[in-house]
The first five atom37 places (N, CA, C, CB, O) and aatype in JSON, in Angstrom:
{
  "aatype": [20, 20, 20, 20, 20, 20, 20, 20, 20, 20, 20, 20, 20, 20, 20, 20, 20, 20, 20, 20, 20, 20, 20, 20, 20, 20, 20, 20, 20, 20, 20, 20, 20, 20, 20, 20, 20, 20, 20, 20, 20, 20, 20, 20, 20, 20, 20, 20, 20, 20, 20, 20, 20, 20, 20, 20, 20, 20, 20, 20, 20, 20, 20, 20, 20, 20, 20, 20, 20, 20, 20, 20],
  "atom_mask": [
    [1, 1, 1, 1, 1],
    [1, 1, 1, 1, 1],
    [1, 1, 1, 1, 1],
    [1, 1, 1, 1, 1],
    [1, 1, 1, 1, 1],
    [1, 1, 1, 1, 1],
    [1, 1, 1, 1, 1],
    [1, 1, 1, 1, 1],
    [1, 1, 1, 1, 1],
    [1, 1, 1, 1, 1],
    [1, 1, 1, 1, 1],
    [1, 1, 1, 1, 1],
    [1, 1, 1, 1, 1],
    [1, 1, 1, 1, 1],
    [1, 1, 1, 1, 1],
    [1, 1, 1, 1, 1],
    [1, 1, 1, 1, 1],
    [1, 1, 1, 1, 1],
    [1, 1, 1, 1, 1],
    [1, 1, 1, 1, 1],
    [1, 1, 1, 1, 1],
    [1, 1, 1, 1, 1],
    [1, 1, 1, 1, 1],
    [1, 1, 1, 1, 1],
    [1, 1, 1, 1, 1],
    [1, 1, 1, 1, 1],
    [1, 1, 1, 1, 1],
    [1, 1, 1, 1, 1],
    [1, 1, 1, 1, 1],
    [1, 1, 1, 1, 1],
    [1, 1, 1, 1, 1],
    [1, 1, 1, 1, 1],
    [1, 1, 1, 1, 1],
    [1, 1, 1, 1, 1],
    [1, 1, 1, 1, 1],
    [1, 1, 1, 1, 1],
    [1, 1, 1, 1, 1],
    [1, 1, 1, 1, 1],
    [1, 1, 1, 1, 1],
    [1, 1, 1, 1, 1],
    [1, 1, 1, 1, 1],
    [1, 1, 1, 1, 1],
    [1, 1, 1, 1, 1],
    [1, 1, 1, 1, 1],
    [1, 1, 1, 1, 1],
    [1, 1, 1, 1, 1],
    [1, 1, 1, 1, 1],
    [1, 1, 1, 1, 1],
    [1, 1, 1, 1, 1],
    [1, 1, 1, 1, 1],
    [1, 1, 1, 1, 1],
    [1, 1, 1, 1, 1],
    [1, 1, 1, 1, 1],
    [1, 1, 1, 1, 1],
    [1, 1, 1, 1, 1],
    [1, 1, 1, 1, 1],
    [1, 1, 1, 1, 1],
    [1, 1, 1, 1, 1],
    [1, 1, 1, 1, 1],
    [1, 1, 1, 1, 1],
    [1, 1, 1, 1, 1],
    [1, 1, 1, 1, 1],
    [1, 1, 1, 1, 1],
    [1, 1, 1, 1, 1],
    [1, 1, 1, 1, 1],
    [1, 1, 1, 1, 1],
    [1, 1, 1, 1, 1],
    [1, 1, 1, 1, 1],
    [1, 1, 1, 1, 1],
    [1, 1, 1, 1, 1],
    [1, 1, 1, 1, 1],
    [1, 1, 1, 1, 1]
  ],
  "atom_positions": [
    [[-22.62, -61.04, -52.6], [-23.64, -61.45, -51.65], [-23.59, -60.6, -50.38], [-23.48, -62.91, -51.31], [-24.63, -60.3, -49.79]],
    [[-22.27, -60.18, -49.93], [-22.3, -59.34, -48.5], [-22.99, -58.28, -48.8], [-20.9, -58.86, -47.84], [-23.53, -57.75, -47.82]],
    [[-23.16, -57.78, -49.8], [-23.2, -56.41, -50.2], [-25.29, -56.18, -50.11], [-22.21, -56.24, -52.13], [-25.99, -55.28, -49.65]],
    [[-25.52, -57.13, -50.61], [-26.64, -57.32, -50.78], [-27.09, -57.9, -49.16], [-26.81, -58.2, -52.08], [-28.31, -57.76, -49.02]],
    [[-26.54, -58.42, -48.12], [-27.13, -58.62, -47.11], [-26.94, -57.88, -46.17], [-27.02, -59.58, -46.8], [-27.67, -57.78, -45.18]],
    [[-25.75, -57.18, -46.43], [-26.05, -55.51, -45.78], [-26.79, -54.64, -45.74], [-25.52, -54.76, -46.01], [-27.24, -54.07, -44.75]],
    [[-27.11, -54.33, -47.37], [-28.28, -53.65, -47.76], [-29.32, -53.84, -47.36], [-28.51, -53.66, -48.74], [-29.83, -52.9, -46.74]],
    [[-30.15, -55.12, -47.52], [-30.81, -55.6, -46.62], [-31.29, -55.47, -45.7], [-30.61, -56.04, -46.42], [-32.41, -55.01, -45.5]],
    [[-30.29, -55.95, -44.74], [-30.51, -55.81, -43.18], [-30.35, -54.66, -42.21], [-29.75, -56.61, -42.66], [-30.42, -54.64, -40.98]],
    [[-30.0, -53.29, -43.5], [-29.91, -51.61, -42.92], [-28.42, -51.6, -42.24], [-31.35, -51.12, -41.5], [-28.06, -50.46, -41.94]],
    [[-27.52, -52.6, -41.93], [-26.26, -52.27, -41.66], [-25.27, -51.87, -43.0], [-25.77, -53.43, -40.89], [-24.1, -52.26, -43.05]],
    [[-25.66, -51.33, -43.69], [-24.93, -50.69, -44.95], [-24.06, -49.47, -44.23], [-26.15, -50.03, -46.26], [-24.57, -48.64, -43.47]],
    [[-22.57, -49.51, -44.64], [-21.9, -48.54, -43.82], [-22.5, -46.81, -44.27], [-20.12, -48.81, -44.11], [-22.46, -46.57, -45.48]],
    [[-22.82, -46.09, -43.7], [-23.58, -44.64, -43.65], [-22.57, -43.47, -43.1], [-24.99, -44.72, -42.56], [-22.87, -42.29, -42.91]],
    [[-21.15, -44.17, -42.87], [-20.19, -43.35, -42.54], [-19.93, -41.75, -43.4], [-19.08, -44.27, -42.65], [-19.38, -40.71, -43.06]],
    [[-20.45, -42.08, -44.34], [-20.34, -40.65, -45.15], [-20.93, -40.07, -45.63], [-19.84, -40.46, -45.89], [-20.63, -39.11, -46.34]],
    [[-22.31, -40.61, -45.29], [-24.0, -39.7, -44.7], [-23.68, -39.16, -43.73], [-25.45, -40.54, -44.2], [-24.36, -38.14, -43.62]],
    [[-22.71, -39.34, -42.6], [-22.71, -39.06, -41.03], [-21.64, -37.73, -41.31], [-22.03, -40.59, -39.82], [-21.86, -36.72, -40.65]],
    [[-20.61, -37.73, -42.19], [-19.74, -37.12, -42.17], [-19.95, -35.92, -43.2], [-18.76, -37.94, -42.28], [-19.06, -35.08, -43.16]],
    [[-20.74, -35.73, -43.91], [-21.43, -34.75, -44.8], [-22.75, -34.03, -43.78], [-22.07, -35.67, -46.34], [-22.84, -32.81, -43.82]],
    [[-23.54, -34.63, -43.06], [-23.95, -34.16, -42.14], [-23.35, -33.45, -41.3], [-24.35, -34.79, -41.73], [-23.94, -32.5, -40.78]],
    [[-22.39, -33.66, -41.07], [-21.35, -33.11, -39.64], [-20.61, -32.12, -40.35], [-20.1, -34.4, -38.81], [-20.0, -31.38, -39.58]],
    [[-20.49, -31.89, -41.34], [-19.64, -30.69, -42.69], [-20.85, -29.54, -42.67], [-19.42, -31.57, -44.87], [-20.83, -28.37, -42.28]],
    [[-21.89, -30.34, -43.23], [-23.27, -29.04, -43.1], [-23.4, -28.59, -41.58], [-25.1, -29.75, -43.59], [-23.91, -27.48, -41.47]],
    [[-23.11, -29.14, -40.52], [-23.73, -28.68, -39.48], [-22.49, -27.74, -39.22], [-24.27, -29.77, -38.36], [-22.86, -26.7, -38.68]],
    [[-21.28, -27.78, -39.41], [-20.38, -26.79, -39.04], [-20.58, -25.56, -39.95], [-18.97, -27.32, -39.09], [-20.5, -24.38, -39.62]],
    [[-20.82, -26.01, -41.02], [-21.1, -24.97, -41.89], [-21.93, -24.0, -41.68], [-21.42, -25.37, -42.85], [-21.6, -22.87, -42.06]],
    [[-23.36, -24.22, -40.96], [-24.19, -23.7, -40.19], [-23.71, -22.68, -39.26], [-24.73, -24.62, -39.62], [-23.75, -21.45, -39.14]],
    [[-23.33, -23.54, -38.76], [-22.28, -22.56, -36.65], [-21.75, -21.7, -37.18], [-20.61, -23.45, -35.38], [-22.02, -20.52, -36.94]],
    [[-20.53, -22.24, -38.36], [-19.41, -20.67, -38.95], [-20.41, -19.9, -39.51], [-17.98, -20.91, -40.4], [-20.37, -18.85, -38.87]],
    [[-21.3, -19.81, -40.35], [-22.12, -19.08, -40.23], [-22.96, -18.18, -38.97], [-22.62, -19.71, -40.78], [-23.01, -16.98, -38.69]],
    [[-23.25, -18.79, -38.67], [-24.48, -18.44, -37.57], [-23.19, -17.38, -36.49], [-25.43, -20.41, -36.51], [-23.65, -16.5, -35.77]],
    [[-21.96, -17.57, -36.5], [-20.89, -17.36, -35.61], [-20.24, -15.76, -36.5], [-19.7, -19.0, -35.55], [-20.04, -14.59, -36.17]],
    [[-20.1, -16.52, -37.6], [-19.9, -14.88, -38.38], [-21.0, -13.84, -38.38], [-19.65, -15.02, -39.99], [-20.59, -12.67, -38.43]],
    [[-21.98, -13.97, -38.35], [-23.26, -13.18, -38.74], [-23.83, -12.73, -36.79], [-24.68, -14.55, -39.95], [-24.41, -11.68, -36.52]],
    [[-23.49, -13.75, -35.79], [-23.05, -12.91, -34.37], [-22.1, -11.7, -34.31], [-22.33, -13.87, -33.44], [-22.42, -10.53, -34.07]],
    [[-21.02, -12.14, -34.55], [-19.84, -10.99, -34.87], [-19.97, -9.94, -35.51], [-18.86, -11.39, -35.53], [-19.37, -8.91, -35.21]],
    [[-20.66, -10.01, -36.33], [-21.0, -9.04, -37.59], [-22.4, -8.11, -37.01], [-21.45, -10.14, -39.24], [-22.68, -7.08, -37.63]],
    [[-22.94, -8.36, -36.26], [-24.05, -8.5, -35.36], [-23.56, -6.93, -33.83], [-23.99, -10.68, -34.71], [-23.97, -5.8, -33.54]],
    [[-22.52, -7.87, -33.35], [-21.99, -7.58, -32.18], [-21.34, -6.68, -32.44], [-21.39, -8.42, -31.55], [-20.98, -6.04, -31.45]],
    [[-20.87, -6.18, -33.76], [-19.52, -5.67, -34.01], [-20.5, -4.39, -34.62], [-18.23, -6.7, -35.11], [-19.69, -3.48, -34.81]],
    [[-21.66, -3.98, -34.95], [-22.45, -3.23, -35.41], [-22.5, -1.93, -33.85], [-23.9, -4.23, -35.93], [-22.4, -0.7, -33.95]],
    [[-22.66, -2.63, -32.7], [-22.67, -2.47, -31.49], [-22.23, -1.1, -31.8], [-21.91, -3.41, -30.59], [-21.37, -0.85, -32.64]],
    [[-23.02, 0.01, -30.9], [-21.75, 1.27, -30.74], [-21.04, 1.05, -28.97], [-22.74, 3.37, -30.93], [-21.56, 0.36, -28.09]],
    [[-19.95, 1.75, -28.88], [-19.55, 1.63, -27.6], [-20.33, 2.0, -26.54], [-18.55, 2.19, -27.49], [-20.08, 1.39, -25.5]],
    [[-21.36, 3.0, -26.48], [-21.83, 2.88, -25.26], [-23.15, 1.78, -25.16], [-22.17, 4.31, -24.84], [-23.74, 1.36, -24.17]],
    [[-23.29, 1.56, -26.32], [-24.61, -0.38, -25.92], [-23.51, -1.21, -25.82], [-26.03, -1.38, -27.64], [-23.96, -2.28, -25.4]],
    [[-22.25, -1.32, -25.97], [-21.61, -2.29, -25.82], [-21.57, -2.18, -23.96], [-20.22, -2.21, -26.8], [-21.94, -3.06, -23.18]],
    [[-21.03, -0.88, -23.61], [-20.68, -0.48, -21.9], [-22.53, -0.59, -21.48], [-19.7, 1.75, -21.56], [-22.49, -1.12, -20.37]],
    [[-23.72, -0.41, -21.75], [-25.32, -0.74, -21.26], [-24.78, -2.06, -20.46], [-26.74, -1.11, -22.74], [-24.72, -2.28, -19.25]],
    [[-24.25, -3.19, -22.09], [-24.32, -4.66, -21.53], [-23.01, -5.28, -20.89], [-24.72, -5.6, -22.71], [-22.87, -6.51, -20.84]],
    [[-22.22, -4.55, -20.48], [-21.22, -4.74, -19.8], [-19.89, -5.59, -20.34], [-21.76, -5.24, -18.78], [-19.03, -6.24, -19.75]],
    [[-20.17, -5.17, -22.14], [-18.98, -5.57, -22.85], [-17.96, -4.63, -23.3], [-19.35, -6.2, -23.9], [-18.12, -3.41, -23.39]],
    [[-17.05, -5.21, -23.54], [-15.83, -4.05, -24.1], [-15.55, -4.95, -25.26], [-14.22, -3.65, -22.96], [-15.52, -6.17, -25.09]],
    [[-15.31, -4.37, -26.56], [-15.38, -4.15, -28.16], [-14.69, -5.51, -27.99], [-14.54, -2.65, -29.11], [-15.37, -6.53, -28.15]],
    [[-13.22, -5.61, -27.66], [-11.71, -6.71, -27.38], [-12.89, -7.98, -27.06], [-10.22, -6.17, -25.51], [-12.53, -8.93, -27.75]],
    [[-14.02, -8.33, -26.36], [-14.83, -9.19, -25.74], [-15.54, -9.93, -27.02], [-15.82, -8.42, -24.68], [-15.52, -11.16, -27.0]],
    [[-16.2, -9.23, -28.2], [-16.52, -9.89, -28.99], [-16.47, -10.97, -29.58], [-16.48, -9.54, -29.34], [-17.43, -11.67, -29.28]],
    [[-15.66, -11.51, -30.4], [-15.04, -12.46, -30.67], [-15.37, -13.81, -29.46], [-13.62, -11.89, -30.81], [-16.04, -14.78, -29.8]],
    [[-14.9, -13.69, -28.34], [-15.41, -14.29, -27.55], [-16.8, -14.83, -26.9], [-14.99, -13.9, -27.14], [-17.17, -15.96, -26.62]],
    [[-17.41, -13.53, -26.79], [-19.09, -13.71, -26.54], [-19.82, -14.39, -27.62], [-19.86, -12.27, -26.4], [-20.59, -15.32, -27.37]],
    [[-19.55, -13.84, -29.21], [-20.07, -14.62, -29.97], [-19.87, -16.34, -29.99], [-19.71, -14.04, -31.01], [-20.63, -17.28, -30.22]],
    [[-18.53, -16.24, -29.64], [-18.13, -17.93, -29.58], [-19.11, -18.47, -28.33], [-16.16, -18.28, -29.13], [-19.59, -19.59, -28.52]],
    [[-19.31, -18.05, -27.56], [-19.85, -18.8, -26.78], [-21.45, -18.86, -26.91], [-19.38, -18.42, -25.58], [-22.21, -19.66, -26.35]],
    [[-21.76, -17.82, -27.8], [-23.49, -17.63, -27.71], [-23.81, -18.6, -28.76], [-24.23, -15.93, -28.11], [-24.86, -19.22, -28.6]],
    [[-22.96, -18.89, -30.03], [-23.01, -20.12, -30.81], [-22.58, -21.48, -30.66], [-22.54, -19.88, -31.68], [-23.06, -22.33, -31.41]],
    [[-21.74, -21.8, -29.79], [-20.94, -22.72, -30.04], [-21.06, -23.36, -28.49], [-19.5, -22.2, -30.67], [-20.72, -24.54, -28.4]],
    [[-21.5, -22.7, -27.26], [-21.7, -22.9, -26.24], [-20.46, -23.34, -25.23], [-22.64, -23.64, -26.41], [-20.64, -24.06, -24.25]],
    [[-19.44, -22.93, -25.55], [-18.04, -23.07, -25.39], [-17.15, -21.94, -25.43], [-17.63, -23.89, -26.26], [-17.37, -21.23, -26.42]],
    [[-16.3, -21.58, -24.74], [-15.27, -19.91, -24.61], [-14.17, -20.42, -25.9], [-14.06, -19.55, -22.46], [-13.44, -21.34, -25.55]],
    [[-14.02, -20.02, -27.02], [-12.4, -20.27, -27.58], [-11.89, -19.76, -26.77], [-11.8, -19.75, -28.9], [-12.18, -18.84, -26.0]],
    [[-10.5, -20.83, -27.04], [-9.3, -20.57, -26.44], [-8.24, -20.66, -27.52], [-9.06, -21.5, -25.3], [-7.05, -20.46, -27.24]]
  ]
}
């Protein structure tokens, strides 16, 4: 009977709709984060010195242009 008045009433636990969602969406970023890098890393050194990066910076800039956050 709980099972059926859960269902019901839309409080059916969705915990692992939420958590397969949240798997695809990272899956996305590492993507979207590799294919920056791969991107950035195409760069020759003097468009890297135009935009006021040095090669060692990559890794970093990409993290932040995807992820909106500096790794540390």
């Amino acid at each position: 009977m709980a099972y059926l008045e859960t269902t019901l009433t839309g409080t059916s636990n969705t915990g692992w709709i939420d958590r397969i969602i949240a798997r695809l969406g990272r899956g996305v970023k590492a993507a979207q984060y590799g294919k920056m890098l791969q991107a950035m890393n195409t760069l020759s050194d003097e468009q890297l010195k135009q935009i006021g990066l040095q090669r060692s910076e990559i890794p970093h800039h990409a993290h932040l242009a995807i992820y909106g956050t500096a790794n540390e």
